[in-house]
N, C-alpha and C positions, 0 to 999 in steps of 0.2 A: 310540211305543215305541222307545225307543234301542239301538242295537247295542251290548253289552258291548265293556269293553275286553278284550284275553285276554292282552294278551302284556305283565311287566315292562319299563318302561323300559330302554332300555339294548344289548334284544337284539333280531336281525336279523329281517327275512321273509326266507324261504325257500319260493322256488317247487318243487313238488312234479315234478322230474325223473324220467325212465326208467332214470340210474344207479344201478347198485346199489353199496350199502355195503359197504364191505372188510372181513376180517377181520383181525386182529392174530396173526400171527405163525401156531401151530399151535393157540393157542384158538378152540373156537367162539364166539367174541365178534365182534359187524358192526355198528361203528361208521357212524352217521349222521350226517351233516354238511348246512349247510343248501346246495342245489341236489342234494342226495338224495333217494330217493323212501322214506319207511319200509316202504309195499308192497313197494318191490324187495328190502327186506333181509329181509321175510317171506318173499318168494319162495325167496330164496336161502337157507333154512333146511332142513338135508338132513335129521333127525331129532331126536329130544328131547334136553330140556338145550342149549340155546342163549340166550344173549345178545344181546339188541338194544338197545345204548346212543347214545339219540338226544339230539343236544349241542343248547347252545341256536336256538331259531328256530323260525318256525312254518310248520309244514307243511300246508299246504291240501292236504287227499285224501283218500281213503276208505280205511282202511285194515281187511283182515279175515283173519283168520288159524286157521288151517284145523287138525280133529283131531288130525293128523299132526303137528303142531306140539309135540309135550307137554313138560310141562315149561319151558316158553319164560319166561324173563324179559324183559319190556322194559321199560327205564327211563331217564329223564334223567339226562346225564351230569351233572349237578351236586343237590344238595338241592332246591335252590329251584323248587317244579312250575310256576313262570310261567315259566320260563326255556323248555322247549319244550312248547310246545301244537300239537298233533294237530287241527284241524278242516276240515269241511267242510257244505253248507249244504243236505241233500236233506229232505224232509218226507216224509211218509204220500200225499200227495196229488201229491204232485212227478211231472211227466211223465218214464219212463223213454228216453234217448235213441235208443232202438230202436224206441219207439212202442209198445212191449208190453203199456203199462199204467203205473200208477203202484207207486213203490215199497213200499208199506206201513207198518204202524209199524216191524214190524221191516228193514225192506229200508231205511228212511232213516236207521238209526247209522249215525256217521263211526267209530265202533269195535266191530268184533264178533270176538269167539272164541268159534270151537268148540275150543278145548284143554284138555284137562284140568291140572293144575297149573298153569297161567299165574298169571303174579306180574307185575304193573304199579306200577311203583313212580316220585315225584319227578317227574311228568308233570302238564298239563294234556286233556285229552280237550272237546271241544266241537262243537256245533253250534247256527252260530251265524242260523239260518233265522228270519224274522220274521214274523209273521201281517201286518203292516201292508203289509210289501211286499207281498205276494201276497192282497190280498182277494178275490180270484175263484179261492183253494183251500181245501177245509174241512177235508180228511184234514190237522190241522194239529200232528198231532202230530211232533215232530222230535228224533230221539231222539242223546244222545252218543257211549252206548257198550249192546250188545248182547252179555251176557256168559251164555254157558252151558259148561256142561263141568265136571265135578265138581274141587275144590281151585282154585279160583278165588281171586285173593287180590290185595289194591289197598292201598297204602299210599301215605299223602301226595297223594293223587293229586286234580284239582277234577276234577269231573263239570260241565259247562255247557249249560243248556240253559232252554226253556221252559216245553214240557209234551213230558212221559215222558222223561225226560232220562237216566236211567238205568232199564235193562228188566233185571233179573236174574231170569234164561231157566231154562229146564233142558232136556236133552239129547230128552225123550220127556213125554209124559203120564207116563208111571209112575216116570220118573224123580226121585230128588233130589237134585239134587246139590247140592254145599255151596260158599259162598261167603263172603269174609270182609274186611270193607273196615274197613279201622283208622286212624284220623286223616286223614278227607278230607274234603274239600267238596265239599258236591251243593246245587246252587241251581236253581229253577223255578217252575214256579207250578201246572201242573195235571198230578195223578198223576205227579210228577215221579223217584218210585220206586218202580217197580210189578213183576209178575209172580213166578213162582212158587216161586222155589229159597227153598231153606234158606239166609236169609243174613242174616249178622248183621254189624251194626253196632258201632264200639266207639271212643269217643272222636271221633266224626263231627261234624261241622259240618252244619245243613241251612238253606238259605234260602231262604226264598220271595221272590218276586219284587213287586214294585207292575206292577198290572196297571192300564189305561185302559178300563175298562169299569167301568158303572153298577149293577152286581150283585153280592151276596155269598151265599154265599163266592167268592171270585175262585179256588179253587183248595186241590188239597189236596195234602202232605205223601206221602203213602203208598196205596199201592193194588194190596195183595197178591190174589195170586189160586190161593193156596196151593191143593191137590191134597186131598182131603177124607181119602186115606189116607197123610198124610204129617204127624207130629205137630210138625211144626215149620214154621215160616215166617218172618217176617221178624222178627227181634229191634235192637232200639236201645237199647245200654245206656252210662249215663256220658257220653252225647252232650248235642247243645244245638242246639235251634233256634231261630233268629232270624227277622226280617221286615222287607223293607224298605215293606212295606205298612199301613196303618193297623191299627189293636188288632180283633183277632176277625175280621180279613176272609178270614182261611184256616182250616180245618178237617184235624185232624190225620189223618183219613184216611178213606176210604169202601172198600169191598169189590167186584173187578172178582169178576164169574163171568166168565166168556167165552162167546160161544155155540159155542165148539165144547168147551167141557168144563163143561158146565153141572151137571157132580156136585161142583166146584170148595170147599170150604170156608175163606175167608182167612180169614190166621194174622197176626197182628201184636201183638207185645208193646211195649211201650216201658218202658223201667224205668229208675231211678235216672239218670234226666236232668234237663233243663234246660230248660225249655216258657216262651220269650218271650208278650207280648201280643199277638204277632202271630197267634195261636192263638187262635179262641173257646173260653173256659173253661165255659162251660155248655153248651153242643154239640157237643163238637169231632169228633163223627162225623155221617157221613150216610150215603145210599145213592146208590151209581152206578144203579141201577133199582129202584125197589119193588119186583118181585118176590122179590129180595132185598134184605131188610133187614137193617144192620147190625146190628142186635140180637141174630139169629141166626147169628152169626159170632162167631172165635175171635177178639177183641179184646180185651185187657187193660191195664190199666197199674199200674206198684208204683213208687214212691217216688220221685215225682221233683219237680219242685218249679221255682216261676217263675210268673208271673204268668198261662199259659195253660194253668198245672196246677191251677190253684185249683178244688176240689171241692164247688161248689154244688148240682148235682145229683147224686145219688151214682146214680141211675139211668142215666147220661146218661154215665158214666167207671167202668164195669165195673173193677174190681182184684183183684188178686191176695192172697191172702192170703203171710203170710212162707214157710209150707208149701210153697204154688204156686209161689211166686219162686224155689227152690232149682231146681225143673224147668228153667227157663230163661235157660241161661247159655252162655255162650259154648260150654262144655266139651261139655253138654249139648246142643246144635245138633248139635256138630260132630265128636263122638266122637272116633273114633282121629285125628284131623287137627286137629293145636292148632298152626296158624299163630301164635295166639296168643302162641306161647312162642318166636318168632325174632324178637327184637328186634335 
């Protein structure tokens, strides 16, 4: 297994320093430079509505950013999200340096907020942790970014990872809070977008990875773990997934319960996308445990089309009628919060 590239030609590394980022003038804007730390310019963030414009380079570090935070944008100072990439390399299993234990799945993203309105824009986010190096860890999941806090919002932005590469959280069990990722890339291989917010997809790229193991599926797409009183979960619509894997060796998604909220009912739509070969077209679901069967879950899909949307079992690719499709739409997710409409 090969270590991704992260960063476009062209631009610098950047060691992740204890300096903190400046601000400009009497704006709350805290420009990061490379031999900057992006933590420190989280640090130095005094209340909501703040700016965090990080220039090109890549910043190895963990970076997490706290309720207090609200309304926080942080983004690359240029379009182009290779230009700076956020990573660092802790797993589920990873030894914590105090000895305390290991991190978990959520304690190993290299990007977490608990903010509400946070907007991440023109960034790459990664974690670039390998199974190969560490064969004596199994907790191997290693996640990019860990995002909760209701108004959540990602544009441009690649998610990198392996498995669980992107975890979209919520604040509480009873929580929903809403999230809203529009033109990005999330690549991985197993449950590489899982948990339980309202959050929807729109115009997204997803890619599964080529995995070196002798078993199929090598890995799935989605693994909502939606709240059984929450009529909403993960929506993909107008998207496309690809494979760098052979035809039918990923499955479009399977259904986490968790054991600590085992009344869990996942929610996942996918509609009016773009389903490569890399997708089994006559199974593309399974189950994370028998006891739950994805049968019995909120699974659907409406009109989308590609070689790993083809409807040979119609048992096997539950759909929505055009009725049902109206319910789930962007608008409809996300009610009074139409991210949708800041272009």
């Amino acid at each position: 297994m090969r270590r991704r590239t992260l960063l476009a030609a062209g631009f610098g590394l950047a060691a992740a320093g204890a300096s903190p980022a400046f601000a400009t003038g009497g704006h709350r804007v805290l420009h990061v430079r490379p031999g900057d730390s992006v933590q420190a310019a989280v640090d130095a963030v005094t209340g909501p509505g703040w700016t965090i414009v990080v220039h090109p380079g890549t910043y190895r570090e963990v970076v997490s950013i706290p309720a207090a935070a609200a309304d926080l944008t942080v983004r690359g100072a240029v379009r182009d999200p290779r230009a700076a990439v956020i990573v660092y390399d802790n797993a589920n299993g990873t030894q914590k340096p105090d000895g305390s234990g290991t991190y978990g799945t959520a304690g190993s993203a290299t990007f977490t907020s608990a903010a509400p309105g946070l907007t991440v824009r023109d960034l790459t986010l990664a974690n670039d942790w390998l199974r190969a190096d560490h064969p004596d860890i199994t907790g191997t999941q290693a996640v990019a970014a860990c995002t909760f806090g209701d108004r959540t919002r990602f544009e441009n932005v690649r998610l990198l990872a392996h498995q669980d590469t992107l975890f979209v959280e919520t604040t509480a069990l009873t929580a929903f809070d809403r999230q809203y990722f529009r033109r990005c890339y999330i690549e991985g291989d197993v449950d590489f977008v899982f948990g339980r917010a309202t959050a929807v997809f729109e115009e997204c790229h997803f890619h599964t990875l080529q995995r070196d193991v002798g078993f199929t599926p090598k890995g799935m797409v989605f693994a909502p773990s939606t709240a059984r009183a929450n009529p909403h979960g993960i929506l993909a619509v107008r998207s496309r997934i690809t494979s760098g894997a052979e035809n039918g060796a990923y499955k479009l998604a399977r259904p986490w319960v968790p054991s600590y909220e085992t009344t869990a009912w996942p929610s996942l739509v996918v509609r009016n996308s773009w389903i490569g070969p890399g997708i089994d077209p006559v199974a593309p679901y399974t189950n994370m445990r028998e006891a739950y069967p994805w049968q019995t879950m909120r699974f659907r899909e409406h009109a989308n089309s590609g070689p790993g949307a083809v409807i040979s079992v119609p048992d096997n690719r539950p759909q929505l009628t055009a009725a049902e499709a109206a319910a789930h739409t962007p608008r409809t997710y996300l009610g009074d919060w139409r991210p949708y409409e800041c272009r």
